[in-house]
C-alpha positions in Angstrom: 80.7 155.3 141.9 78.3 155.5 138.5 79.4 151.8 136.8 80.4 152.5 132.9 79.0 151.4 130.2 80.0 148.0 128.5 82.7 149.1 126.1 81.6 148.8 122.0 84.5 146.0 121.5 83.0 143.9 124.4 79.4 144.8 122.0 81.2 143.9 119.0 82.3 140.3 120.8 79.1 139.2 122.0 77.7 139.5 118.3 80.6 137.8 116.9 79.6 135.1 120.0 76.3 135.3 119.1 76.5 134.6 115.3 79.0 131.8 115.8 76.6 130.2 118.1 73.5 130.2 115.3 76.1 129.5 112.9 76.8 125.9 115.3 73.9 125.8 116.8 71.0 126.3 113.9 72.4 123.2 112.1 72.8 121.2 115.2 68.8 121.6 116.1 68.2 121.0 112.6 70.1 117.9 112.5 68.3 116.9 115.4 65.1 117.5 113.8 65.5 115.9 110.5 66.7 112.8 112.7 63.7 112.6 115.1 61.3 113.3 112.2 62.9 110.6 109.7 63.4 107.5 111.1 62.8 104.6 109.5 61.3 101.5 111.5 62.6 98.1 110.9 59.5 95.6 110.5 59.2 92.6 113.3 61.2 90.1 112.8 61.4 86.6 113.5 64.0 85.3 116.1 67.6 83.6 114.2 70.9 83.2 116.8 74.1 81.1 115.9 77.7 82.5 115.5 80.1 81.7 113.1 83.2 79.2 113.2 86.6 78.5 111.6 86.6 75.0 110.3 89.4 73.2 112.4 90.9 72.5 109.1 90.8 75.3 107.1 91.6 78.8 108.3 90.2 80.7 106.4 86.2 78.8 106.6 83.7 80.4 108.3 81.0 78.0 108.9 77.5 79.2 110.2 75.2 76.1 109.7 74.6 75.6 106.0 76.1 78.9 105.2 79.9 79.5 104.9 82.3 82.2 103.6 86.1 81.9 102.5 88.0 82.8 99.6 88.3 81.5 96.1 91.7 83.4 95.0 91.2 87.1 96.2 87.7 87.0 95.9 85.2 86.1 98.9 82.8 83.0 98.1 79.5 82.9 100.1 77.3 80.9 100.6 73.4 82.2 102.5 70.3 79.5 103.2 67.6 79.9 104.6 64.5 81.9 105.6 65.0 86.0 104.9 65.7 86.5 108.5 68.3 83.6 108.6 69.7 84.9 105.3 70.2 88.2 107.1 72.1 87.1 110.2 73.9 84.8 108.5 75.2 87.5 106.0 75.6 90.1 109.4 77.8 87.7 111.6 79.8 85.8 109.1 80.9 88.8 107.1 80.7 91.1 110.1 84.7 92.0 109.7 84.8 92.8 106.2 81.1 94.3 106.6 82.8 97.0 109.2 86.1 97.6 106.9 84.3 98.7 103.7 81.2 101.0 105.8 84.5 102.9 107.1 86.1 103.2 103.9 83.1 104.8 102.5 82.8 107.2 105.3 86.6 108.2 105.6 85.7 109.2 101.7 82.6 110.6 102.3 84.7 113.0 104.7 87.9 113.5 102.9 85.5 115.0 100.2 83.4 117.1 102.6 85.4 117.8 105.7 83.6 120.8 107.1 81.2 118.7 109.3 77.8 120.8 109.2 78.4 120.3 105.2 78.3 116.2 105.5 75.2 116.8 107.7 73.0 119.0 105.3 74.0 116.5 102.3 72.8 113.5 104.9 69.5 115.3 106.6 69.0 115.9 102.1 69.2 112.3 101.6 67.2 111.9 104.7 64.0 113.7 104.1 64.3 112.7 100.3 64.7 109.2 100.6 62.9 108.8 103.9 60.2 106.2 102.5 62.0 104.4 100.0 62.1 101.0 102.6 57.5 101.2 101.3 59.0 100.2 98.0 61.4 97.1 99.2 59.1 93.9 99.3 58.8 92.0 102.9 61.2 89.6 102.8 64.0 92.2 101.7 62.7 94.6 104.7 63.0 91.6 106.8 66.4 90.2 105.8 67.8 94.0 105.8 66.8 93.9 109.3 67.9 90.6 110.3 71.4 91.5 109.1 71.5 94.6 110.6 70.5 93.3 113.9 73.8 90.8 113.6 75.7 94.1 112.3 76.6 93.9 116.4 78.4 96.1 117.8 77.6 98.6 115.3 80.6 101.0 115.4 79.0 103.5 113.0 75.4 104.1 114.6 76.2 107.3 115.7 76.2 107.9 112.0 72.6 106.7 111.3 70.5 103.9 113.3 72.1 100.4 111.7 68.7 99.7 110.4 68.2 102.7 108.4 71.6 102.8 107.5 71.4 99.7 105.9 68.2 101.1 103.6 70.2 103.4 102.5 73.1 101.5 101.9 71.0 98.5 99.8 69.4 101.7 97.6 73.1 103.5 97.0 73.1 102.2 93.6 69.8 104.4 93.0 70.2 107.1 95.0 74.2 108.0 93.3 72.0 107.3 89.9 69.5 109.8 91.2 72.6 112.8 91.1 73.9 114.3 88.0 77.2 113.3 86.6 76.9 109.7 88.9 79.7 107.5 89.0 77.5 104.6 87.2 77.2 105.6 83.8 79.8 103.9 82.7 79.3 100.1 82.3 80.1 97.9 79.1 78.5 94.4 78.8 77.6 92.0 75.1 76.5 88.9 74.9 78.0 86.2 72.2 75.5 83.9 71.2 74.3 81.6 68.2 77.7 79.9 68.2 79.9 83.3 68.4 81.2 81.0 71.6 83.2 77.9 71.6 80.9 75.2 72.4 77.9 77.1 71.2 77.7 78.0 74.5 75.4 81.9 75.2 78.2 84.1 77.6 77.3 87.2 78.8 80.2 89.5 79.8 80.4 93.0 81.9 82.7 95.4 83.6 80.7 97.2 86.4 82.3 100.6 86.8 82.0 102.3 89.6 85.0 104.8 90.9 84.0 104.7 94.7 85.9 103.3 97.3 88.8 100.5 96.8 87.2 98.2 98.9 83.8 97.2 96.4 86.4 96.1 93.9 89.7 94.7 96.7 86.8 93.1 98.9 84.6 91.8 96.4 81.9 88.6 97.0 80.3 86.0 95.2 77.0 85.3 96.9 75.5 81.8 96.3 72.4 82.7 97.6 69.4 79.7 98.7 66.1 82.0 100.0 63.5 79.4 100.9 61.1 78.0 97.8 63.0 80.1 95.4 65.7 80.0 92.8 69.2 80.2 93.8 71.4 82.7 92.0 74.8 83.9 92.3 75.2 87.7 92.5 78.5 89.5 92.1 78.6 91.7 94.8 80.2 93.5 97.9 79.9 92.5 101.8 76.8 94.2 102.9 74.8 93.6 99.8 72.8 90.9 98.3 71.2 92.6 95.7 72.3 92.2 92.2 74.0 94.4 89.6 75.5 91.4 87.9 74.1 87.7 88.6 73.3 84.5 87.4 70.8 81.6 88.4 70.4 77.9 88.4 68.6 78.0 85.6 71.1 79.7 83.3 69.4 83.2 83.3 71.9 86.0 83.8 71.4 89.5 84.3 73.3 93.1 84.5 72.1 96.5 85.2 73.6 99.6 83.6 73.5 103.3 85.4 71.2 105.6 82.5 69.5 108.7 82.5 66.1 109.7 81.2 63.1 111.3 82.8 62.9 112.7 86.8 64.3 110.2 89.9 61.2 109.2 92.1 61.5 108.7 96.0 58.9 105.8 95.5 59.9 102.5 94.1 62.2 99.4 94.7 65.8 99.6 94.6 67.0 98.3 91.0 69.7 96.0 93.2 65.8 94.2 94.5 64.0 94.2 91.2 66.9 92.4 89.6 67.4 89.8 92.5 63.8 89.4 93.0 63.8 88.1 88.8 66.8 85.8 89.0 64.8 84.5 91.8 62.0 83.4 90.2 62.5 83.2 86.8 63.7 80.2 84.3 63.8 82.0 81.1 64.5 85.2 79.9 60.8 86.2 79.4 60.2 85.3 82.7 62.6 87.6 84.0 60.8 90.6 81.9 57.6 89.6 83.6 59.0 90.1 86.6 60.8 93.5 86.2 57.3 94.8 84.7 55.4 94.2 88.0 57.7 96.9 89.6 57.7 101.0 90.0 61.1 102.1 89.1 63.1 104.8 91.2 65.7 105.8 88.7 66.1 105.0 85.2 68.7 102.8 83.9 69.4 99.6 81.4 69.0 96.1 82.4 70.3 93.1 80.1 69.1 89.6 80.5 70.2 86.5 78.5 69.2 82.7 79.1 70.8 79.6 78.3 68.8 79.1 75.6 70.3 82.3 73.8 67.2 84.5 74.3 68.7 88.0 74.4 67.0 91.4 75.5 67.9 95.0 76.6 65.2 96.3 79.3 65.1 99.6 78.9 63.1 101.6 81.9 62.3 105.1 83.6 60.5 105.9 86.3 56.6 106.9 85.4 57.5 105.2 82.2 56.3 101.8 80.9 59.3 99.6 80.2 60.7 99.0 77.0 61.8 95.7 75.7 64.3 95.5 73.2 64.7 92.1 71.3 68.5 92.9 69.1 69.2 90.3 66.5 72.5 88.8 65.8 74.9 86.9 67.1 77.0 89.6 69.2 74.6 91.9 71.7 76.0 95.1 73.1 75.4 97.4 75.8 77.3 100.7 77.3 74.8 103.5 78.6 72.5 105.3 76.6 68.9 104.2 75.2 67.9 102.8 71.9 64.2 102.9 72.3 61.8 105.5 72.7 64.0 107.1 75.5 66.9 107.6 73.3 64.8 111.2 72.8 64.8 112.1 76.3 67.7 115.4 76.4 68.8 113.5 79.7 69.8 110.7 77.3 71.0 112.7 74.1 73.3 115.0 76.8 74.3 111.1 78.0 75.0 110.0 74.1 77.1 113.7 73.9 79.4 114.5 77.1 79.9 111.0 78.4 81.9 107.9 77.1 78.8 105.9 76.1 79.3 106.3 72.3 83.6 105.6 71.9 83.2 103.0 74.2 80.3 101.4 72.3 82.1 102.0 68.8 85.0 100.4 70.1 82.9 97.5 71.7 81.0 96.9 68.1 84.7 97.0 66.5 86.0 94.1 68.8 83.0 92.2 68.8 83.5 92.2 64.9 86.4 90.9 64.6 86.3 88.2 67.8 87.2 85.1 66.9 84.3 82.6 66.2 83.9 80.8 68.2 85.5 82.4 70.9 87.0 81.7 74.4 87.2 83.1 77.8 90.2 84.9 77.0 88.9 86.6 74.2 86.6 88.0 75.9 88.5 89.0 78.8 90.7 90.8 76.4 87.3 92.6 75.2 86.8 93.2 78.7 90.5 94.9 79.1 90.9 96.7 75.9 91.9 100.6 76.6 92.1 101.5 73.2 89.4 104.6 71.1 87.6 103.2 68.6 89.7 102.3 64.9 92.3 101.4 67.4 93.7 104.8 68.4 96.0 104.5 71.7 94.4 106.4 74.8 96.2 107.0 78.1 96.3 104.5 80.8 92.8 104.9 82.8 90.7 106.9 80.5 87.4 107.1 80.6 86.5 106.3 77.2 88.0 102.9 77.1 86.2 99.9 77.6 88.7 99.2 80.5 89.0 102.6 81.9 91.3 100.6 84.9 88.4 101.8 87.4 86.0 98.7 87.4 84.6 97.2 90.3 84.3 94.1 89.0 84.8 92.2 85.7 82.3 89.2 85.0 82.2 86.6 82.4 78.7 84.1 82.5 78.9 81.1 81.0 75.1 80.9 80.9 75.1 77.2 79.7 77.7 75.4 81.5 76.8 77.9 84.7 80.0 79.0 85.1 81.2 82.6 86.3 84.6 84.0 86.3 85.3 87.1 88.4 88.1 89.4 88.1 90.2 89.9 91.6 91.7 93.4 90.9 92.8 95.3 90.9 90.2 96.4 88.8 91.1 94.2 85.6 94.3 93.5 86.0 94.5 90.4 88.1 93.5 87.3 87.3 90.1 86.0 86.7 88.9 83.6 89.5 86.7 80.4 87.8 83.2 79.6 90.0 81.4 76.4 89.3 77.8 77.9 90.2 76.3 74.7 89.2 78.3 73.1 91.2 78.4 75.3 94.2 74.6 76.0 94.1 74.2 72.3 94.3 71.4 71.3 97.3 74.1 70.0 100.1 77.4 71.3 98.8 79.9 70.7 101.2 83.2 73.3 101.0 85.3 71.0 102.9 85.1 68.7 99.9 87.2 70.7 97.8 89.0 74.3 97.1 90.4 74.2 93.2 91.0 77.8 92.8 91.4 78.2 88.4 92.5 81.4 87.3 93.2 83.1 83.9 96.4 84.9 84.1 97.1 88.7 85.4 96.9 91.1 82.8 100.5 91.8 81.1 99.6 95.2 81.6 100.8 94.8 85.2 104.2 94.1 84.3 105.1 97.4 82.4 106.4 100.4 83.2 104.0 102.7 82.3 101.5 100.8 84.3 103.9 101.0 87.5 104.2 105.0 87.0 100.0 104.8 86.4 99.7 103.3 90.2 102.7 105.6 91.1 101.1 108.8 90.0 97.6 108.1 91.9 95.7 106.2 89.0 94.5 109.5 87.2 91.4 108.9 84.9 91.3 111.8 82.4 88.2 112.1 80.2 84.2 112.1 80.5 82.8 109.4 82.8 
């Protein structure tokens, strides 16, 4: 009997087979590619062991020889000693909990935004081969404490994702590589400086609110690192758990330092992470000057605004792009400003003048110069957390809860006030603003020997009476919207 031919529809099937297998199957091999040709080595490292303990008479103190971690208020206070590999298990075993908590935050978001699964892979295997060397621009010790911590990250519940080590790269350059897309969540930070007896005391504050809308736990799970590397200066950095790099720190010596998102020029794959370059000056320097110094001896990936201020009232705005030799802006006065576009010769760049024209740079510095001008002299801590909180357009105009172009868009992931002369920090707990301010002696608690057993005074300025109000309750209720430009 003469077989018959395989009917057209049974044709037609095997092609529909046939694409949906390269259609699966091409991405898959090319996943598996860009991950066997991109890996990125973690460098030897010395041997550290120890595991943490709750103090018997304290709950919630986590003790890991000289380094500890508890609360202060809301907000997690820790403290890191040692050599860079002890500095990185230390940091990987006592925070490992809250470590794991806020790496699955970011990846539930990462796929509630992209849930078609090949998509999250071609936006990874991009940041992959893009960003494949940027561990040549880190310096040693922060290769070697990156490693150190993410050999304590153990078990690692998320290294199906990406090896831990290389994971962690990428995780300690985030703040340049979300800088390095168009329309990043960073540009929009607001931070002065009060100087020259603007403060009560004659004491030099600098204040910030670090926006950043990315998941709830940088601002719910917030740190304040007291950090002691071996035959440097100990700074405090306000932070997240997984990170001890600075976007907004202070030292022992009463310099303090914030970085602002900017644009201007091309992103570069080659450089060190602006979270290092600014950790690496509160480090080692005493005086403002010093802390220019530093940032000049490094290659920059992406461009953004630094401000640094001493105790001594020395005031500058840092203004760098990559390929581009920094620019050091000395503004006079008493009252220092900053939101998020250049002054200096960069203020040209169209990256910058499209900044200066779709974003929320200019109301929110109009407003800033408008408050600043009619602060109080001298002023105190709660004036300028009320600076910090304002939501209003410039001349006063109201604005709806959350929007962009207030100074208090009801988005930041942390609030900061530096008492750069008394060494004082106060830290906002969130949400956002809202909650009360938490006081940190950094003097105190950067002391040589500091024992946290030997007290736990927890001073707070009061909630926001925002919180209290209707129309913020139907704010929270309605998802926290934020209309406007970021």
């Amino acid at each position: 009997m003469k077989a018959r031919p395989p009917s057209r529809g049974l044709a037609a099937h095997r092609k529909k087979l046939l694409a949906l297998g390269l259609f699966v199957g091409v991405p898959l091999l090319a996943h598996g590619a860009v991950a066997w040709f991109t890996p990125i080595e973690p460098p030897v490292l010395a041997e550290t062991t120890g595991e943490p303990t709750v103090d018997p008479g304290d709950a919630d103190l986590r003790v890991l020889g000289p380094a500890y971690a508890r609360h202060r208020g809301k907000v997690l206070e820790v403290r890191l000693e040692g050599s860079p590999e002890v500095l990185g298990h230390q940091h990987g075993r006592l925070l490992y909990p809250e470590m794991v908590r806020g790496e699955a935050e970011l990846y539930g978001d990462f796929e509630a935004h992209m849930p078609f699964a090949p998509a999250r892979w071609l936006l990874l295997d991009l940041g992959r081969v893009r960003f494949r060397g940027v561990d040549q621009g880190m310096r040693d010790a922060m290769r070697r404490e990156i490693g150190a911590e993410a050999r304590a990250f153990s078990p690692d519940p998320f290294a199906d994702f990406l090896p831990t080590y290389q994971r962690f790269v990428f995780l300690h350059s985030l703040y340049d590589i979300a800088l390095s897309f168009e329309r990043s969540p960073l540009v929009g930070c607001t931070s002065f400086v009060l100087r020259s007896g603007a403060f009560e005391g004659s004491h030099v504050v600098l204040a910030r609110n670090f926006d950043f809308e990315a998941t709830p736990f940088l601002d719910e799970g917030k740190a304040v690192f007291l950090v002691h590397e071996e035959g440097r200066l100990a700074f405090a950095s306000v932070a997240w758990p997984g990170l001890v790099g600075v976007v907004s720190g202070m030292n022992e010596a009463g310099v303090g330092i914030v970085v602002h998102g900017a644009r201007a020029r091309e992103p570069r794959t080659e450089g060190e992470p602006v979270v290092h370059a600014a950790r690496d000056a509160l480090a080692r320097a005493k005086t403002t000057a010093e802390a220019v110094a530093v940032l000049a001896e490094k290659q920059t990936l992406v461009s953004h605004l630094v401000l640094i201020a001493d105790a001594a009232g020395d005031v500058v705005i840092v203004e760098r792009a990559p390929g581009e030799p920094d620019t050091v802006r000395r503004p006079g006065g008493d009252h220092v400003p900053l939101t998020n576009h250049f002054e200096g010769p960069l203020g040209t760049d169209p990256k910058n003048q499209e900044v200066e024209i779709t974003t929320s740079t200019r109301p929110r510095r109009l407003r800033l110069d408008e408050l600043l001008a009619n602060l109080p002299r001298p002023a105190n801590v709660e004036a300028v957390v009320n600076v910090l909180r304002d939501r209003r357009a410039p001349g006063g105009e109201a604005l709806p809860l959350g929007h962009r172009r207030a100074i208090d868009g009801l988005l930041a992931t942390h609030g900061v006030v530096m008492d750069l002369s008394a060494r004082v920090l106060w830290v906002s707990e969130g949400p956002h603003l809202s909650g009360r301010f938490v006081r940190f002696d950094v003097g105190r608690l950067l002391a040589p020997g500091y024992d946290p057993r030997s007290e736990h005074d927890v001073v707070t300025l009061p909630v926001d009476p925002l919180v209290d109000t209707e129309a913020y309750r139907t704010f929270r209720a309605n998802g926290s919207p934020h209309p406007g430009a970021p």
